[in-house]
Steps between C-alpha positions, in 0.01 A plus 500: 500500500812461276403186252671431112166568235528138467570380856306122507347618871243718311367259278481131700131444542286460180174452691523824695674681173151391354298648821742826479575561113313233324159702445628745324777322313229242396250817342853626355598200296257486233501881423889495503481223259272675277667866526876209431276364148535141604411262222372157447755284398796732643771358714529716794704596841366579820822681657380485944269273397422482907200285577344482162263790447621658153608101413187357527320808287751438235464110486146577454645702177780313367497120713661431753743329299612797311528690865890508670523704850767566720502649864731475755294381773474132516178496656340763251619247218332243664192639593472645090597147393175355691343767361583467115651139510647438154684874490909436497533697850866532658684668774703787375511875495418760224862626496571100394295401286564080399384506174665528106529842333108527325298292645199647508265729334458699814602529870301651763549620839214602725589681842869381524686801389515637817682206650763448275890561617585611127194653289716559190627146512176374543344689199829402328410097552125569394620627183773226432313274532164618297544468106576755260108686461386373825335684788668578820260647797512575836269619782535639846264698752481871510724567804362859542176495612340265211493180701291600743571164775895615488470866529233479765713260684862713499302847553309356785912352633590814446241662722587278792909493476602796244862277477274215332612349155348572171435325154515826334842430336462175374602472194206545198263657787497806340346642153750447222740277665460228353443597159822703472665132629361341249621785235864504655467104428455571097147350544322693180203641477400546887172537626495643857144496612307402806255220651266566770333200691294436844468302763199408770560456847183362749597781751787678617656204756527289194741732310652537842570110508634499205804736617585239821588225206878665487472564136740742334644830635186565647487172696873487629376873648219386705686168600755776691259687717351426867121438557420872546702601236293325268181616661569812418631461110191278465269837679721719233426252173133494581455883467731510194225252331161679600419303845353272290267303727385261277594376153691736291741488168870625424596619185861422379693621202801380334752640263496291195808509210574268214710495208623309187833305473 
């Protein structure tokens, strides 16, 4: 499985993104905007704005006519401009950002950081673009054993094909990452802290559905085996979790950084 971070096949389908990723970006969005000090009356930047979840927590803050979003993903910027209509939402990547030099008082990203081709670039547009004294904050899981779905998932690959790809390296998954990124970008005064959030699942075949969408890394994986093949991860990912037979939670924690232009 040999895809580009930002390779359009892993992120096509907002409605199974939402059944895959969407519970636990949707408990992530208000606590990222809280730990990013988003303020009434602020114009702000979603940055992977995807289907809406952090865009819709901060039009609830700011309005969604003080919101701007990009993603490159046509259908995630049309699914998050049903959900926040009013929000200027446009096709484009964090490495190319089309907007003047300070136009906001802070850009966010939540759980993109690990799909961008250029990470320095992209922190570099962030801060162009954010004026002098304004906040610049990103967010991404905890690629070493902190989001619990992932790591269960690759660990229980690995146990059935020990050639099976990993998230491990993406970029910001582990601790400090993305704080020293934002430090090497002459962001000032750097927090580098974390956010830890859950998600509920009705039983154990309902996470498992949630994998056959063809979501992500972890989607494009599962799309590749045979019927037994995924008998067996799916066997492997159930231990990993407990053998949950009923309902059952996931914890999942994400590296959080900001700093000021």
């Amino acid at each position: 499985m040999t895809l580009r971070a930002s390779d359009p096949v892993l992120f096509a389908d907002a409605a199974a993104y939402q059944q895959f990723m969407g519970r636990y970006s949707d408990a992530l969005a208000p606590r990222f905007a809280d730990a990013a000090g988003v303020a009434p009356g602020e114009r702000v930047l979603d940055v992977g704005c995807g289907a809406g979840a952090l865009t819709s927590v901060l039009a609830e803050i700011v309005g969604a006519d003080h919101i701007a979003g990009v993603d490159p993903s046509e259908p995630f910027v049309a699914a998050a401009s049903r959900r926040v209509p009013g929000a200027d939402l446009r096709v484009a990547t964090a490495e190319s950002l089309p907007f003047e030099d300070e136009t906001f008082d802070a850009a966010l990203s939540q759980l993109v950081f690990h799909f961008v081709d250029d990470p320095a670039r992209a922190v570099a547009e962030m801060k162009r673009v954010t004026r002098s004294g304004g906040r610049v904050s990103a967010c991404v899981w905890d690629m070493t054993g902190g989001m619990t779905m992932l790591r269960s998932y690759w660990d229980a690959a690995r146990e059935v094909d020990d050639r099976a790809p990993d998230e491990i390296e993406r970029f910001g998954g582990k601790p400090g990452q993305l704080a020293t990124l934002w430090r090497e970008a002459g962001l000032r005064d750097v927090v580098d802290d974390e956010i830890v959030v859950a998600a509920g699942y009705r039983d154990f075949d309902e996470l498992w559905r949630a994998f056959l969408g063809g979501v992500g890394p972890v989607g494009v994986h599962l799309s590749l085996l045979d019927d037994a093949q995924r008998s067996e991860l799916a066997a492997a990912l159930r231990r990993r979790i407990g053998s949950p037979e009923g309902p059952f939670e996931l914890t999942a924690r994400a590296w959080f950084a900001g700093g000021t232009v």
